[in-house]
N, C-alpha and C positions, 0 to 999 in steps of 0.2 A: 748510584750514588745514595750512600745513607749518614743522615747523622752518626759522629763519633761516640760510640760510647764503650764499651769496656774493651779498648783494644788487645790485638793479639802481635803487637809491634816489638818486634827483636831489640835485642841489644845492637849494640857496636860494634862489639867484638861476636857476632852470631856465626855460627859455622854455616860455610856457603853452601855445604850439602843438602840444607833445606831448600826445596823446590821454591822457587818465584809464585809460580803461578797458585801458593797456598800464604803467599804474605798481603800483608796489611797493611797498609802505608796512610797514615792520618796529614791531611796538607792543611794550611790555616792560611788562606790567602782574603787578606786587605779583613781578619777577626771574622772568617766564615767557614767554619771547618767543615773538613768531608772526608768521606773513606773509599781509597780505590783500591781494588784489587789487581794481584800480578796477572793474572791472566786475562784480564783488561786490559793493561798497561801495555804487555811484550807484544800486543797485536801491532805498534807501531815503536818496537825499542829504540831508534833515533832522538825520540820525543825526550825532552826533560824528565815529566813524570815516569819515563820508564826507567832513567839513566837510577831514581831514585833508589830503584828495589835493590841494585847493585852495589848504590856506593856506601852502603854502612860497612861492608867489610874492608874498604879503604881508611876508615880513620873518621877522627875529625876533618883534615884536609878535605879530604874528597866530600863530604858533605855540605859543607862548606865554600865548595867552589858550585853547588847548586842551586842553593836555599839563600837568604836573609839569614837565617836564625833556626837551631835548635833548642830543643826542649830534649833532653835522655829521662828525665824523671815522667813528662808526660806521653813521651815517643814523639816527639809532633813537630813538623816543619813548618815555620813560617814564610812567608814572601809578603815581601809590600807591593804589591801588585794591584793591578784593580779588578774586585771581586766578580762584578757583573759580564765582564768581557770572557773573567774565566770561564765563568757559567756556558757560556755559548761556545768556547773552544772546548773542554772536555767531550762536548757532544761526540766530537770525532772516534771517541774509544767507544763508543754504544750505537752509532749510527753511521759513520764514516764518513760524515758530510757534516758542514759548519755553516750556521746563519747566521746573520749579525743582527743582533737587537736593534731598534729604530733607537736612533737619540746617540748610540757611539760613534764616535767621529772612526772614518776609516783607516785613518793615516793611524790613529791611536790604536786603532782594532789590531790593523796590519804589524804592528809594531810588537804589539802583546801577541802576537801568535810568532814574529819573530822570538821572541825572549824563550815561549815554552818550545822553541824548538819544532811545530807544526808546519809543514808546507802548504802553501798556497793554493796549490790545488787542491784540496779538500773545503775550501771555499766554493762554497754554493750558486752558480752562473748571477743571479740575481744579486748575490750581495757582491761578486765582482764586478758589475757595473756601477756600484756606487762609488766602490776604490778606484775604477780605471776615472771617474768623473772629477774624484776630489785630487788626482793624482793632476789631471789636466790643469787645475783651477792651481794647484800649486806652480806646477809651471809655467801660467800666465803672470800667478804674480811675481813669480821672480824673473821672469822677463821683464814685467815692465819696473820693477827693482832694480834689475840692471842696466836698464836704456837712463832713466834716471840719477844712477851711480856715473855711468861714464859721461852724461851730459855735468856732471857736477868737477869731476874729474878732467886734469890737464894736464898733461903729457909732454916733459918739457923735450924729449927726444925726437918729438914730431913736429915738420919740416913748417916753417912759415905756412906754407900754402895749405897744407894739412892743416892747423888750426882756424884757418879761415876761410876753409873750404866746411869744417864741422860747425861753428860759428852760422854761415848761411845756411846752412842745413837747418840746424835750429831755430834759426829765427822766422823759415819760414815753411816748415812745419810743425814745429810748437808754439803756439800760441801763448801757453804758460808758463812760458822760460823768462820772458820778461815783459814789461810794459809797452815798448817799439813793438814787438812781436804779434803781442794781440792789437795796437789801432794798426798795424798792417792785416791784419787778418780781418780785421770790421772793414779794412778798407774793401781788401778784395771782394768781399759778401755785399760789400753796395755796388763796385763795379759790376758784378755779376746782376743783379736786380735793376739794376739803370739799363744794362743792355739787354735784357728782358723785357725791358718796358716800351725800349726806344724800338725794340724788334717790331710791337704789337701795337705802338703808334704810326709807326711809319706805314702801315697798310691801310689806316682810316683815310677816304680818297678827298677829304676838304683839308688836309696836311701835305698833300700829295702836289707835285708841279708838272707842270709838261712842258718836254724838253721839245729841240728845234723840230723834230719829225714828229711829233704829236703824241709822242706816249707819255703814260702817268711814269712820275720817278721819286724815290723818297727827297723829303726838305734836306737842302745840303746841310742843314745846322745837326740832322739829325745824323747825315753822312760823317761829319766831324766828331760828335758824341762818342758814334758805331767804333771809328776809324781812333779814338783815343783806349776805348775798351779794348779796344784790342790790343793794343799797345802793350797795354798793362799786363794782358794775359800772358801775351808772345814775351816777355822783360820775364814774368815771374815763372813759365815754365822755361825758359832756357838756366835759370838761375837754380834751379830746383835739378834741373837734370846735371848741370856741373857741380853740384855741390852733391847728387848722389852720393852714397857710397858704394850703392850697385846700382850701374847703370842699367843692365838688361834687363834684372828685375824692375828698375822705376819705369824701363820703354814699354812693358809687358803688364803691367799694371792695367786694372780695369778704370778707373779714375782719372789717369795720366793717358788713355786712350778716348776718353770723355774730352778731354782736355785739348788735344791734339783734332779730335773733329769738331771741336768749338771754335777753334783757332782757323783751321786749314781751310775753310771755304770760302774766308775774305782773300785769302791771299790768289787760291785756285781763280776767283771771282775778278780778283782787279788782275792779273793776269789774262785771263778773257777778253777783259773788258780792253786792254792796250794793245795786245797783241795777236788775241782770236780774230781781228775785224778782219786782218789780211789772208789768214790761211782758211776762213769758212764764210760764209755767208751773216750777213749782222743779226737777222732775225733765229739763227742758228745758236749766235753768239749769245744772243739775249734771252731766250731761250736756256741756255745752260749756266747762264748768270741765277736766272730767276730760282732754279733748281737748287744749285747750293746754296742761294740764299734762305732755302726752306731749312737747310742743313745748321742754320743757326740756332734753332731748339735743342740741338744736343747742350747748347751750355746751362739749361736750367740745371741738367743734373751736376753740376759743378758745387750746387747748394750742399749738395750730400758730403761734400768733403768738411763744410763747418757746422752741418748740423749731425748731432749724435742721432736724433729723432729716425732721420732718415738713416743712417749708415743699420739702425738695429732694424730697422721695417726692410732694409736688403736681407741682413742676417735671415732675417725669421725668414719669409719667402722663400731661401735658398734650403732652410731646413723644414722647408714644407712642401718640397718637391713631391713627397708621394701624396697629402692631403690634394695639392694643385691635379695632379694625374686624376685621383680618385674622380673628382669634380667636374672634370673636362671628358673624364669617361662616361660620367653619369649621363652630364647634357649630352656628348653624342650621338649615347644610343636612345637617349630621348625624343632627340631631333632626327633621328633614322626613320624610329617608331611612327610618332603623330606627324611627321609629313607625307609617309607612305598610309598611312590609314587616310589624313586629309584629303589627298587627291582620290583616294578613291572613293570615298563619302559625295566629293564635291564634284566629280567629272559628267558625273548625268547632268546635273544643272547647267541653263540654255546660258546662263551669264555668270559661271563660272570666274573666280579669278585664279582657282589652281591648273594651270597649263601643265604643267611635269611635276615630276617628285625633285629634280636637283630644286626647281624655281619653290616649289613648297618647303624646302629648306630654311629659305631667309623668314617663311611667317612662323617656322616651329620656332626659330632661336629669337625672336623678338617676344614670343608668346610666352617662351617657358625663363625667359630672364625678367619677365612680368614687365617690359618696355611699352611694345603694344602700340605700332605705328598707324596701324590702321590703314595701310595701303593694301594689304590683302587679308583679306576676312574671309568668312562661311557666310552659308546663307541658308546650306539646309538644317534640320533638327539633327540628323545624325553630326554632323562638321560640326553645330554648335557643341554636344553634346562631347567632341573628341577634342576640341578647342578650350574649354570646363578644366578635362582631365589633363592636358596637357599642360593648363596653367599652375596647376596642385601639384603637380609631379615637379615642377622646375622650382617650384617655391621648393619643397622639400632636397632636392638632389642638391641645388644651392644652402639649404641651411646645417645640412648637416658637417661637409667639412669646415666651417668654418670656424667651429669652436676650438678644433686641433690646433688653424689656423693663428687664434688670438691668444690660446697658450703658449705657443714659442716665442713669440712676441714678448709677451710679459714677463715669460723666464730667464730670457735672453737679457732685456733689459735692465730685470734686477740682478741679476749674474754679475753683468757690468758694474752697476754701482757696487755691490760687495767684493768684487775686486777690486775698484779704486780704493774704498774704503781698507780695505787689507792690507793694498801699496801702501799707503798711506802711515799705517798704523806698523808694517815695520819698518820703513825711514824714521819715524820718531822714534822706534824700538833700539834703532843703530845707534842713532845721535845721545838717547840716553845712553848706552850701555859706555859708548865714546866719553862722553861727558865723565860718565861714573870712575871710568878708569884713568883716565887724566889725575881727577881727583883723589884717587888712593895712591897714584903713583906719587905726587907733589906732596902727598901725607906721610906717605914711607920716606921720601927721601930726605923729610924733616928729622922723624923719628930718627933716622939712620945720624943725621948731622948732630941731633940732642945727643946721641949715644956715644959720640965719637965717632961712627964710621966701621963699629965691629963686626956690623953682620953686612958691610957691602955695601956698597952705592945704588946697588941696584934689587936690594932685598924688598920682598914686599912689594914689587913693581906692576906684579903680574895679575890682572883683575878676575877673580873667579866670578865668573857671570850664570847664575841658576838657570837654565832653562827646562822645559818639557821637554816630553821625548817629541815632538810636534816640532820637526821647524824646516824649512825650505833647504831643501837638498844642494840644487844645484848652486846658490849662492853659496853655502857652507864648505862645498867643494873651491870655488872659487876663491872666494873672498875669505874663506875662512870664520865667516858669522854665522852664529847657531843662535836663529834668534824665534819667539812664539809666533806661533799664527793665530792668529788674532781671529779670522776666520771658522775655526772650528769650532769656535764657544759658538 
């Protein structure tokens, strides 16, 4: 690539017997001119710039179904395009591989190497994971563009029960569809924390009563509490799962599986409790009561359905599977190491607490997670000495994944908000452009009525709405809206 200066650029009319690969083709894209040559160009003839060196001996036409704009007096082809993106697509004629400058949006990059005609695979693996990421994030937000379009949306062709079967659905899993929705939703989040609480009261033994045979048993007040929470649970998951609109996926849910063992062990429990006495032994019975009733902790995690806090601190974990591995690798062979070295530092000694290496196990993993129970210790200079190093090595193996750990966290959760933010930003994008065209349309059909009615009832109807080349695909396919992503700035 060189600046343009005294070119050697054919006419219009040039005789095609001159060889390509000795022309000169001057481009001016977005007031930045350059000069390629044909034997550059033909290494990928498909390409726009190559179609170039051909189409002067077609005419204006054909030049013109190329370019923006020519120049014959300067040789030189305009495009309104943008300058910077070109820069980094040309690469392909000199290097045969494309990177994408920091700071261009993908969707925009991806776009401009559509127009010149370049394929996608000459895109560099590095910069295709930024377009496969920003591709993802488009398609979250026009999903939740569309769950919010058809919650807005009413369908007069669907059946009574279908409307109010969609109706329950929303009211009690969106919270911010209306006012009822979220103090149902504050409601549930105290149900859940009351039986939480009454869980972790009802085992303190001056609350406690004893029944006709002498055992402790929880306050019936607290049995009442228990026995109304649940109620509440059992009412709202059965309402949830008729008002599905996929059942197998809401049974298969990990949530709705929280759910159902939150539920299930009062029932399994008072079944026991009426009808276990006869086919097993009471203390058998009581015994398998006590057990599910351990099984009532699964409802904490019911909290994660109304806090976002929690549902991103699942995300990250799940996207830290390999950090978690690393970490769990580390301690193992840590805790391999300095327990098989302990016992055998410590075995000569007459009062020894390392009996075996599995039993020296428990004091490596208390040791190197820096806990430090103090039930079994060293006693010789060597043990202390390997007890030192084992404590440094777990500080270490533990600090190091965890930075990975708090970045996914963090990224996830701003993810999240610049996605809502984004939702957000094209529902008002729609509503104006709605608005807009309303209003040109009641404007024209004025003008039309001042005029007499010459150019149509319906002239001037049609709202030309500007957009980028930037706008959410799958909606536009649908719905027909081509609107900014707000996102990419």
């Amino acid at each position: 690539i060189k600046m343009a200066g005294d070119s050697r650029f054919p006419d219009v009319d040039v005789d095609r017997s001159e060889k390509n690969e000795e022309t000169e083709i001057v481009v001016n894209v977005g007031g930045v001119r350059q000069v390629f040559y044909g034997d550059n160009l033909n290494q990928y003839p498909e390409t726009r710039l190559a179609e170039l060196i051909n189409c002067l001996s077609g005419g204006y036409d054909s030049i013109f179904s190329l370019c923006d704009d020519y120049d014959p007096g300067k040789r030189e082809f305009y495009f309104d395009r943008d300058p910077d993106a070109f820069k980094c697509i040309i690469d392909v004629y000199y290097f045969g591989e494309i990177h994408m400058k920091k700071g261009i949006c993908p969707i925009c990059f991806k776009n401009e190497m559509e127009f010149w005609k370049v394929d996608l695979k000459f895109l560099d693996d590095c910069c295709k994971t930024h377009l496969s990421e920003k591709k993802e994030e488009l398609e979250e937000i026009a999903r939740r563009v569309q769950l919010i379009l058809d919650d807005l949306g009413v369908d007069a062709s669907e059946s009574r029960w279908k409307r109010c079967q969609k109706y329950i659905w929303k009211f009690l899993e969106k919270p911010e569809s209306s006012y009822p929705a979220r103090v149902t939703a504050v409601l549930s989040f105290l149900f859940i924390l009351i039986s939480s609480v009454v869980m972790c009261v009802g085992t303190i033994p001056d609350l406690q009563v004893i029944d006709t045979e002498g055992n402790r048993m929880e306050h019936p007040t607290l049995d009442s509490i228990e026995t109304a929470c649940i109620g509440w649970f059992t009412m709202e998951y059965v309402l949830r799962l008729i008002s599905s609109p996929n059942k197998l996926h809401f049974v298969l849910s990990f949530m709705n599986i929280v759910d159902v063992l939150a539920i299930l062990p009062f029932y399994v429990s008072l079944t026991l409790t009426h009808l276990g006495a006869k086919l097993m032994e009471l203390s058998n019975v009581q015994q398998a009561v006590q057990a599910l009733r351990i099984m009532r902790i699964a409802r904490i995690f019911k909290l994660a359905r109304h806090s976002s806090g929690l549902q991103t601190l699942t995300y990250a974990l799940k996207r830290s599977f390999k950090e978690l591995g690393l970490l769990l690798m580390y301690l193992a062979v840590g805790i391999f190491v300095f327990s098989a070295l302990g016992y055998t530092m410590e075995q000569s000694h007459p009062e020894t607490l390392f009996k075996s290496i599995p039993q020296s196990f428990w004091w490596a993993i208390i040791t190197m997670t820096t806990v430090g129970y103090g039930d079994i210790y060293p006693k010789t200079t060597l043990g202390k000495l390997n007890a030192a190093i084992s404590f440094l090595c777990g500080v270490i193996a533990i600090a190091l994944p965890i930075h990975p750990i708090i970045n996914n966290f963090v990224r996830y959760y701003n993810k999240q908000r610049v996605l809502e933010t984004a939702a957000k930003h094209e529902l008002e994008l729609m509503e104006l452009n709605s608005a807009e065209g309303k209003a040109a349309s009641s404007k024209s059909e004025l003008e039309d009525l001042a005029r007499g009615g010459k150019e149509g009832p319906f002239h001037g109807s049609r709202l030309k709405v500007s957009h980028s080349d930037t706008f959410i695909h799958l909606l536009s396919e649908e719905k027909h809206y081509r609107t900014r992503l707000q996102s990419c700035k």
